[in-house]
VOPAGU-2260 file (C-alpha; in pm, 1 decimal, decimal comma):
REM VOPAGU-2260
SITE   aa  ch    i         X         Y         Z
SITE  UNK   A    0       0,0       0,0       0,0
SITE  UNK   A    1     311,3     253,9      78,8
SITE  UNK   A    2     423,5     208,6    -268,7
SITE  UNK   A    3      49,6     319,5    -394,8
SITE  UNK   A    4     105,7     642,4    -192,9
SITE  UNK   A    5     444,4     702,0    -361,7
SITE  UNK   A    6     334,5     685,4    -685,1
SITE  UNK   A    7      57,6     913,7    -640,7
SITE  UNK   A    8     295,3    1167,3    -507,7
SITE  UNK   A    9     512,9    1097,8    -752,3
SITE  UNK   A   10     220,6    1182,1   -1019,3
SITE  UNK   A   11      61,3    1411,9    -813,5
SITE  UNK   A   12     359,6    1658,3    -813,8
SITE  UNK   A   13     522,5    1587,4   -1164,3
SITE  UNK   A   14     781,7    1879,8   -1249,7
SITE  UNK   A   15     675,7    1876,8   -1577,5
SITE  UNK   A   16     389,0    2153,2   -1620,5
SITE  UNK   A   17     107,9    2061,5   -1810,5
SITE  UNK   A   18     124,3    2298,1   -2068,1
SITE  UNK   A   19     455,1    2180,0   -2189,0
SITE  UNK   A   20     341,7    1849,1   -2234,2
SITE  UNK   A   21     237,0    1733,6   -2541,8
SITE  UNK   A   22    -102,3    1520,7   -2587,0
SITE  UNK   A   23       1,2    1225,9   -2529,8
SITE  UNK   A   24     235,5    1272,9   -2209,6
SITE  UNK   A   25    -115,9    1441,5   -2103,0
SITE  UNK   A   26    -292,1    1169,9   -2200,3
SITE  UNK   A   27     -71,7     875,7   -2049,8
SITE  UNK   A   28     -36,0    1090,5   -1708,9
SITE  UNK   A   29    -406,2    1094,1   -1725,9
SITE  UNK   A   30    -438,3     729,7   -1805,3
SITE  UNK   A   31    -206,0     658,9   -1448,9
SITE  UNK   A   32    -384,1     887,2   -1226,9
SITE  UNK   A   33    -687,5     625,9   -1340,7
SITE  UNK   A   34    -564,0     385,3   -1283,1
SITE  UNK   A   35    -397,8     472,3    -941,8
SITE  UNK   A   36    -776,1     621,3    -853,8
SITE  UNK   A   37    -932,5     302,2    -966,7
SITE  UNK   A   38    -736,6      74,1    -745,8
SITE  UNK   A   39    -843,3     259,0    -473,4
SITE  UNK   A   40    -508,9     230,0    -301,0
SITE  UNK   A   41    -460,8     582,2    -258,1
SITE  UNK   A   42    -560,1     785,6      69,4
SITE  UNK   A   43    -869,3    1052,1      47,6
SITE  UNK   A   44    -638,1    1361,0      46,0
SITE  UNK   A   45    -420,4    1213,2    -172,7
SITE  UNK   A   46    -697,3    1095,6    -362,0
SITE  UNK   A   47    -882,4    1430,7    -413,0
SITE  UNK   A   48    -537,3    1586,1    -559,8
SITE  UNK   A   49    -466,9    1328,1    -788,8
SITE  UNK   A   50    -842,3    1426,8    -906,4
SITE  UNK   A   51    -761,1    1780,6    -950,1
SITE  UNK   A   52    -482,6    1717,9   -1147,6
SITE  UNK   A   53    -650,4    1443,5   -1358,1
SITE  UNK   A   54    -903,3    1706,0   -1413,2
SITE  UNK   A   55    -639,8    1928,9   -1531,1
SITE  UNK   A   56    -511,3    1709,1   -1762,7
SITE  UNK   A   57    -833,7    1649,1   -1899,7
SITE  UNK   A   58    -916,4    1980,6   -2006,1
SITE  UNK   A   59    -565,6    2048,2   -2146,7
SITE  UNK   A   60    -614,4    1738,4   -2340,9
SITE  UNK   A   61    -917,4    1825,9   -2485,6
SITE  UNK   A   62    -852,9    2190,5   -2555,8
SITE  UNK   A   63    -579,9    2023,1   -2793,0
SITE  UNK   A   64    -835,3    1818,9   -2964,1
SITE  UNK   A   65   -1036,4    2106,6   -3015,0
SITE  UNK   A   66    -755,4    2315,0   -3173,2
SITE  UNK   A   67    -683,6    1993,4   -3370,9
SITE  UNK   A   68   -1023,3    1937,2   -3504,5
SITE  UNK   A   69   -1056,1    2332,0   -3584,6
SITE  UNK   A   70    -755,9    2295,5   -3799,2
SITE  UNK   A   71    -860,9    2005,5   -3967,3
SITE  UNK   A   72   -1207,0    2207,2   -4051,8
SITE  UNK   A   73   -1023,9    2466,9   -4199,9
SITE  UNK   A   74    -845,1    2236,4   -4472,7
SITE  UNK   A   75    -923,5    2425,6   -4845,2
SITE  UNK   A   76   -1064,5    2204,1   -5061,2
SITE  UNK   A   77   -1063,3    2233,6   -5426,9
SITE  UNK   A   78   -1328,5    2242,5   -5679,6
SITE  UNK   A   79   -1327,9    1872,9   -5750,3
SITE  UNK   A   80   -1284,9    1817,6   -5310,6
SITE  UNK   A   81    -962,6    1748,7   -5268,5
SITE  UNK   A   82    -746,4    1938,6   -5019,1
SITE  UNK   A   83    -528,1    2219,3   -5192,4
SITE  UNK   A   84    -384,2    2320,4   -4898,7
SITE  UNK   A   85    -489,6    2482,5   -4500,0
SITE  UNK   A   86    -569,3    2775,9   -4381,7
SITE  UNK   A   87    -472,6    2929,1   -4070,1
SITE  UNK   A   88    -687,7    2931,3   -3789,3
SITE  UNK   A   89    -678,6    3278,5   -3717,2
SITE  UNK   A   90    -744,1    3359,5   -4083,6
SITE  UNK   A   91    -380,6    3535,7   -4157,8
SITE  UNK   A   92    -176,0    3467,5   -4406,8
């Protein structure tokens, strides 16, 4: 059970900030707190941050799908509907 507690301190206080990560650090530090949460190993306090941080990662992640899927709407497509090319999201050039 000790070792449980370690490695949701260890996740819990990551140096790495969450807005340097890319998705899929995000998404695999998301995927442990899970699973650490789900084995239900973890004290209460301990417990509640790992959820705020999940939580965390969660939005980040899917503010970066968002942007991705925004992008992917912009694509320019041709006459005959194949891509010709993107468009940036802010509409400049």
């Amino acid at each position: 059970m000790l070792g449980g507690m370690d490695e949701a301190n260890n996740t819990a206080q990551t140096g790495a900030d969450i807005a340097n990560m890319t998705f899929e650090q995000a998404l695999i530090a998301l995927e442990e707190i899970v699973q650490q949460l789900e084995r239900g190993d973890v004290p209460l306090d301990q417990s509640i941050t790992l959820y705020e941080r999940g939580e965390k990662l969660r939005a980040a992640c899917q503010q970066r799908l968002d942007t991705a899927q925004a992008r992917i709407e912009k694509i320019v497509a041709g006459g005959d509907g194949t891509p010709t090319g993107t468009t940036p999201l802010d509409g400049s050039n």
